[in-house]
C-alpha positions, -999 to +999 in steps of 0.1 A: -527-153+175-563-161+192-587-181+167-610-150+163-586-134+151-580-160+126-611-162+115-617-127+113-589-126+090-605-148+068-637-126+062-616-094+064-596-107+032-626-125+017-644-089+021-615-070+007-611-093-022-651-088-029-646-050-024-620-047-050-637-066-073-675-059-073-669-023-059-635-012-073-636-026-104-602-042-100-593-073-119-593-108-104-558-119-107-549-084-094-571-083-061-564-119-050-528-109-050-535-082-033-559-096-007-529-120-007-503-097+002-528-080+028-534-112+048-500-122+048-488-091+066-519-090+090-515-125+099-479-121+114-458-138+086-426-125+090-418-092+063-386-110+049-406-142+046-441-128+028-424-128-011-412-158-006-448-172+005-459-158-024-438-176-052-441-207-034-479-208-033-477-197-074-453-222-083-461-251-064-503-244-080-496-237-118-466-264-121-493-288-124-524-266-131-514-246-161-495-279-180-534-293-179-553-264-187-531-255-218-531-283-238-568-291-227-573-260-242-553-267-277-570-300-275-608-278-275-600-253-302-589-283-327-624-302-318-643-270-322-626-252-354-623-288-372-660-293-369-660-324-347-683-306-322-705-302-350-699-341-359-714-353-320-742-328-320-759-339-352-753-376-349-769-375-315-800-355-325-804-378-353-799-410-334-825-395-310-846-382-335-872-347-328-891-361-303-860-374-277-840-337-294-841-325-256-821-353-239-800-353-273-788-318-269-784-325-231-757-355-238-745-332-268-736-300-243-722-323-216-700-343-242-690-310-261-684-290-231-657-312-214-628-299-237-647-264-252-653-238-229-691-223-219-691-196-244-675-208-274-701-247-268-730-226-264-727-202-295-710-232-316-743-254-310-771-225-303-780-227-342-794-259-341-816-246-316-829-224-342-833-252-363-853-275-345-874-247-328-886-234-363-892-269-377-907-280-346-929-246-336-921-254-298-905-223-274-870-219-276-863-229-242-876-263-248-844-273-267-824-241-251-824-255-215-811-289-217-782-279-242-774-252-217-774-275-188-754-302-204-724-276-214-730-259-180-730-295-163-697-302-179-679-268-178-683-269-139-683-307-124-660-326-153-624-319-159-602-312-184-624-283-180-607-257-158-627-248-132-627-285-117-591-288-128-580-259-109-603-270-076-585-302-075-548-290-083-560-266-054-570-292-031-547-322-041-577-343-049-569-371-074-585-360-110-596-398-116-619-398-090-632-365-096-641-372-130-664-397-112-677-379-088-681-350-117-704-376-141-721-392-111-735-358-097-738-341-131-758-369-153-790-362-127-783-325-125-782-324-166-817-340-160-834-324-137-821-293-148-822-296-184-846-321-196-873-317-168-869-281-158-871-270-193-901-293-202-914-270-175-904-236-179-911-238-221-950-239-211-943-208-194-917-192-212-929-196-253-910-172-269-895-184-307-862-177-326-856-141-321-858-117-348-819-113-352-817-150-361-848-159-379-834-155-417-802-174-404-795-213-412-771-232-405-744-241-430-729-272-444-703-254-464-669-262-454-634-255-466-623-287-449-642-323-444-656-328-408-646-358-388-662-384-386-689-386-352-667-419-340-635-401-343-649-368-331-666-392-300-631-416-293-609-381-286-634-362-266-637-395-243-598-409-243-584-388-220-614-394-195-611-430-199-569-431-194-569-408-163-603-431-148-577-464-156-547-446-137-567-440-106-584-479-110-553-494-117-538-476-085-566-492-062-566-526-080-530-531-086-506-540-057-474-520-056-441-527-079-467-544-107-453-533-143-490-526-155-502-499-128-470-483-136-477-481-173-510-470-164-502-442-138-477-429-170-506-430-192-535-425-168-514-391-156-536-361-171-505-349-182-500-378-207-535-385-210-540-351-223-508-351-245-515-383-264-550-372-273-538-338-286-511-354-307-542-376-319-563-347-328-530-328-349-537-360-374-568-371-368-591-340-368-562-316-378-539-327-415-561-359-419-590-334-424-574-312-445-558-291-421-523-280-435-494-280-405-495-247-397-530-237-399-531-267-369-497-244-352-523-214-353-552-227-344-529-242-307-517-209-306-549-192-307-562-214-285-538-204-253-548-168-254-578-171-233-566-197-208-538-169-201-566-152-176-577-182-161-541-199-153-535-169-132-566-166-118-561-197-102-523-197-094-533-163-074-557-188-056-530-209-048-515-171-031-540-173-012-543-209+000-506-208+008-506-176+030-534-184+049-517-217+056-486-202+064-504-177+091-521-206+109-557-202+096-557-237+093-558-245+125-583-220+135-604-234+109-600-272+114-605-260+154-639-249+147-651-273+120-641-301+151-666-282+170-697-279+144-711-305+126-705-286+095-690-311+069-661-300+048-684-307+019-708-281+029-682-255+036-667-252+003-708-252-012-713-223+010-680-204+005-683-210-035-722-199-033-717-167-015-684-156-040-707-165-069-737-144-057-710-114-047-690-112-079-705-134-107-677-150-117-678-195-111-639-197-116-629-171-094-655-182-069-641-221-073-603-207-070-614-189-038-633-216-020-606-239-028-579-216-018-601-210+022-602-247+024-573-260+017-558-248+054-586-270+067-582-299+042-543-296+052-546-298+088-572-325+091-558-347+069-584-347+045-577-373+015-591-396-009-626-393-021-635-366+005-613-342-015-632-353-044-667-346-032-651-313-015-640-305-056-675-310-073-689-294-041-669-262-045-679-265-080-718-269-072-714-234-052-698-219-080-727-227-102-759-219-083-774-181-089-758-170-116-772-134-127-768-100-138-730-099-130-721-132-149-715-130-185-732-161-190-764-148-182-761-118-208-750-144-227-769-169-232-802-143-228-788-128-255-786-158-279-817-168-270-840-137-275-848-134-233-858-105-214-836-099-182-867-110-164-874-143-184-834-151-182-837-148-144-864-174-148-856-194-171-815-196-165-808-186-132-830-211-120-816-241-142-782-232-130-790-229-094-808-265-099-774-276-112-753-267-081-783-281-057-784-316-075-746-318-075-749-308-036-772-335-032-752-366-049-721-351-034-740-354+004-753-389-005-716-399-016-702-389+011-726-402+039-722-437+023-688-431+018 
């Protein structure tokens, strides 16, 4: 098949999947399979063959994605039913005191946020933003902003969160360095974004606690101790720290040496993830009170919601398999040879224009990942260029969120916000977000 072809397949099936989605309604998981199942017959794989495409591009994606995603989930619902959330946000705002609150509740959201989802960060911490604005009499958004751009930070550039985690399973890049590529771009975007932008846009913006939360306090009462900050603090960071030590050790360590085979066990994010969920069971789970099968329901409960997003992402994988399989790859790499169009770039672009279509950042990461990986296969792409080409993806997913992302009624909800003001106030700080991840992702990877 000619190369225009090719490429018009792409855009037919990224269309179709947009259609069915935005237009029709249809569920995620359901149109990618479709759009799937479309491009696979269009693109001349053989009838008998097509099925079989299919299982192998789910299977070979969740066998590592949806082991990760699961227990990084159990590992988020202990932190955030046990309190230990609670623990990191009020430790840092006092360490920081009033004055320093905004780049408090910025390293709060980004720490929280790596093992609790968007949602359940932002309405867990959103009350002691109606704390300090009442005691403080500053606008809401002054304290709002960088909290929401710390948890947003995290939730999109930093695994064990999924939408990375998927990205990377999706691409083969190694999580290690992605996690360092994820902190690298995402400590200046939770600046900029949070701390600076919402200095800004709180002088323009000076709305208070809204009416529906102004009688409401927070509350210390507790059927079960909290953890400690240091315990709370030494679980959210272990696993980052084993899976970084895997992929040093790996660089560092020559080949056959006992330690960087101990540390690839441990540094593995299976393992890494494993050890600090048996961790939390004990230390935030029966040590704080916790009997052994309110911790069972509390992992149980926690797998509901990841449900959605494992198959989200193993449809992806659909995707990325079929395309390979009808020789998009090579149209694609063809082309990219003859542009100057980095890799990087691509998957921004592709991620930003899902996001802007159909409002959703993990199904705009799983597609982006699942177009590129035919071009990422055929050249050859490896090493930290997949890692850049992860947070990139992940930028593009986070730029221009509005009216068809929940997070946007979300957090305009919370926050007392006319659709007008959100579209100010949070659209803009998450399209800052993916720009400044862009930018330290283009600066990696032209000193690279």
């Amino acid at each position: 098949m000619s190369t225009a072809f090719l490429l018009g397949l792409v855009i037919g099936g990224v269309a179709l999947l947009l259609v069915q989605i935005t237009v029709l309604r249809i569920h995620a998981f359901v149109a990618l399979m479709v759009t799937s199942l479309v491009v696979a017959v269009a693109g001349g794989i053989p009838l008998s063959e097509v099925a079989g495409e299919i299982q192998r591009g789910m299977g070979s994606t969740l066998g590592y994605i949806a082991v990760v995603i699961g227990i990084g989930a159990i590992f988020g619902e202990l932190l955030q039913r046990s309190g230990g959330a609670e623990a990191i946000a009020t430790r840092l705002l006092r360490r920081f005191g009033e004055d320093r609150a905004p780049l408090a509740l910025g390293l709060t959201g980004l720490i929280v946020a790596i093992p609790v989802f968007f949602d359940v960060a932002f309405i867990l911490l959103v009350p002691l933003i109606y704390g300090l604005t009442r005691r403080t009499g500053r606008p809401i958004l002054y304290f709002a902003i960088p909290l929401a751009a710390g948890i947003a930070v995290a939730h999109s550039f930093i695994p064990p969160t999924p939408g990375p985690v998927a990205v990377a399973g999706l691409l083969g890049a190694d999580l290690g360095t992605v996690i360092a590529v994820g902190v690298a771009a995402g400590i200046p975007a939770t600046l900029v974004a949070g701390i600076y932008f919402g200095r800004y846009i709180s002088k323009k913006i000076t709305v208070g606690v809204p009416d529906f939360a102004a009688d409401e306090e927070p509350t210390n009462e507790r059927l079960h101790p909290r953890p400690t900050f240091a315990v709370a603090a030494i679980l959210v960071l272990l696993p980052l720290v084993l899976i970084l030590s895997g992929t040093v050790s790996a660089v560092t360590l020559p080949e056959g040496n006992r330690m960087r085979e101990v540390m690839a066990l441990l540094g593995h994010p299976f393992t890494a993830l494993l050890l600090t969920t048996l961790l939390s069971f004990y230390l935030i789970g029966t040590r704080c009170g916790f009997s052994a099968s309110e911790v069972r329901d509390m992992a149980t409960k926690s797998l509901e919601p990841v449900g959605l997003i494992i198959l989200v992402t193993g449809a992806g994988g659909v995707l990325g398999k079929v395309l390979i399989a009808a020789g998009v790859g090579d149209a694609l790499a063809t082309l990219l040879a003859g542009s100057s169009l980095p890799v990087v770039l691509l998957g921004f672009a592709i991620a930003a224009v899902v996001r802007v279509a159909q409002g959703s950042a993990t199904v705009s990461m799983v597609t982006a990942a699942g177009l590129l990986t035919p071009v990422i296969e055929v050249g050859n792409v490896g090493g930290l260029t997949l890692a850049l080409a992860t947070v990139a993806i992940a930028s593009g997913a986070t730029v221009l969120s509005h009216v068809n992302d929940s997070g946007f009624w979300l957090v305009g909800k919370y926050l007392g916000l006319s659709e007008r003001d959100t579209l100010r106030s949070w659209t803009i700080m998450e399209t800052l977000i993916g720009l400044v991840g862009l930018a330290v992702v283009l600066a990696i990877s032209a000193f690279a």
